[in-house]
C-alpha positions in Angstrom: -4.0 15.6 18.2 -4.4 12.2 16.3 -8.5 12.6 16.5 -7.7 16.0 14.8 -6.1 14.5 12.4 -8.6 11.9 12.0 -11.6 14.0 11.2 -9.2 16.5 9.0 -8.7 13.4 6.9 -12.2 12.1 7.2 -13.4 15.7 6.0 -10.9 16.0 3.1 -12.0 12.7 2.0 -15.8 13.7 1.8 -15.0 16.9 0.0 -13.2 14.6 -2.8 -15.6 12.7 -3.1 -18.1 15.5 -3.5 -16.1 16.6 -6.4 -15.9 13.7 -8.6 -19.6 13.6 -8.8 -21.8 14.8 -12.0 -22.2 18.7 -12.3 -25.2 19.8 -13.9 -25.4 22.4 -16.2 -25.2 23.4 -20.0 -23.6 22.4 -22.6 -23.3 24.2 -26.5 -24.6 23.6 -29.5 -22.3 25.3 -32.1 -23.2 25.6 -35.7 -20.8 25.4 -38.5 -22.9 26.5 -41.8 -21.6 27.0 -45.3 -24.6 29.7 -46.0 -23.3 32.4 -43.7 -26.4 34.8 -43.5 -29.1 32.6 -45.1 -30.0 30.6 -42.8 -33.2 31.4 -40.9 -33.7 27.9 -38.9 -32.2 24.7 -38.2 -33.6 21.8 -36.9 -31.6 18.8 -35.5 -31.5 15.8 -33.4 -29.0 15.4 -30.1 -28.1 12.2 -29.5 -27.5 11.9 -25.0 -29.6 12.6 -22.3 -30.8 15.9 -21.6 -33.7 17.8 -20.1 -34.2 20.6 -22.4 -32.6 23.5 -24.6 -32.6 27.2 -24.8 -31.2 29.7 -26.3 -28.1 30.7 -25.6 -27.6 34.4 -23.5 -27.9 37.9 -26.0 -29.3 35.6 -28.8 -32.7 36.5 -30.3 -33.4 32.7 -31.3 -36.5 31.5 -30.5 -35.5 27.2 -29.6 -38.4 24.4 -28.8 -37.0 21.3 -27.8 -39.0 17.8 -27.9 -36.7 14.8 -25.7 -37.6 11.7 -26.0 -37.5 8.5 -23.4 -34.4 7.4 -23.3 -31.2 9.5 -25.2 -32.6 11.9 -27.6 -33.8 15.3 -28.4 -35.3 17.3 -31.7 -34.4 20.8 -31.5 -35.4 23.7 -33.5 -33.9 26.8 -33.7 -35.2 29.7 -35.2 -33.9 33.2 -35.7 -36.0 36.6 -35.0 -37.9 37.9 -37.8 -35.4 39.7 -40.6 -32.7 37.6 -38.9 -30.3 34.5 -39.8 -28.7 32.4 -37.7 -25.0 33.2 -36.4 -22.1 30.6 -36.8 -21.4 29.8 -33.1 -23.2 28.6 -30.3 -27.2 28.0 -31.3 -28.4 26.4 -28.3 -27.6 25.4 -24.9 -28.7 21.9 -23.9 -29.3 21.0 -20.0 -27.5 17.7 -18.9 -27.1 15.8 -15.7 -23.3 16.3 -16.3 -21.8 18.6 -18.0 -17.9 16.7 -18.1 -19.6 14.3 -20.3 -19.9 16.5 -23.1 -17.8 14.4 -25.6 -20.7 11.4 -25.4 -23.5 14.1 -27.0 -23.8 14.2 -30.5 -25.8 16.6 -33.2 -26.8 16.1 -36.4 -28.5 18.8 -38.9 -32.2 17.4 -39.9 -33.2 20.1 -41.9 -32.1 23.8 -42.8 -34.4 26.4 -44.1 -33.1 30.3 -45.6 -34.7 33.5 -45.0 -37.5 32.7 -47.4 -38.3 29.2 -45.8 -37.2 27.6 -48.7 -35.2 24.2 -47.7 -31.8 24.0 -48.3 -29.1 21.6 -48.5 -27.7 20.2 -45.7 -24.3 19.2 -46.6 -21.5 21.6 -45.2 -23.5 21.9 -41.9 -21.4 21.0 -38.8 -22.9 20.9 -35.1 -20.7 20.0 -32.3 -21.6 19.7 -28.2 -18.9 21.5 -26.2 -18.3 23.1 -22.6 -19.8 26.4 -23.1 
């Protein structure tokens, strides 16, 4: 009975520390615009390690990502032709792990409306979260 008890514990044991390791996945890129309806495309920079970006599911955003060696990734998002781009998630970013989601950082490089005129970047909020 103790042996049971034994590999019970030992097997318990493995499966927590399965757990506590990273878990891939995807993480959000939400956009917070002032120009709800103008904007065609964003492009921006994520600060963290990631793999790649895509757009996220029922979106008709085209999304090419560029990462760098080391932490960093230019991103641009575009929306479909006669389209602008939705506040809410824009793209979804691939990371080694996903509960460290608080150490990724965007930032808006450059915004352009319908016309592909450049706007103003100021108002523009992106944030990384759990999808």
């Amino acid at each position: 009975m103790r042996a049971c008890r034994v590999v019970a514990s030992a097997a318990l044991g493995a499966l927590a520390a399965c757990s506590d390791g990273p878990k891939a996945g995807e993480l959000a890129v939400r956009l917070a615009t002032p120009n709800t309806g103008a904007d065609r495309a964003i492009l921006f920079t994520v600060k963290g390690r990631l793999s790649g970006a895509v757009a996220p599911s029922g979106a008709s955003y085209g999304v090419v990502s560029t990462t760098f060696p080391g932490d960093s990734a230019h991103i641009a998002v575009i929306a479909a032709s006669g389209q602008t781009l939705a506040p809410g998630a824009v793209a979804l970013i691939r990371v080694n792990d996903i509960d460290r989601f608080a150490s990724y950082t965007a930032f808006v490089t450059q915004v352009v409306a319908r016309d592909y005129t450049h706007l103003d970047t100021t108002g523009y909020v992106l944030s990384v979260v759990k999808p």
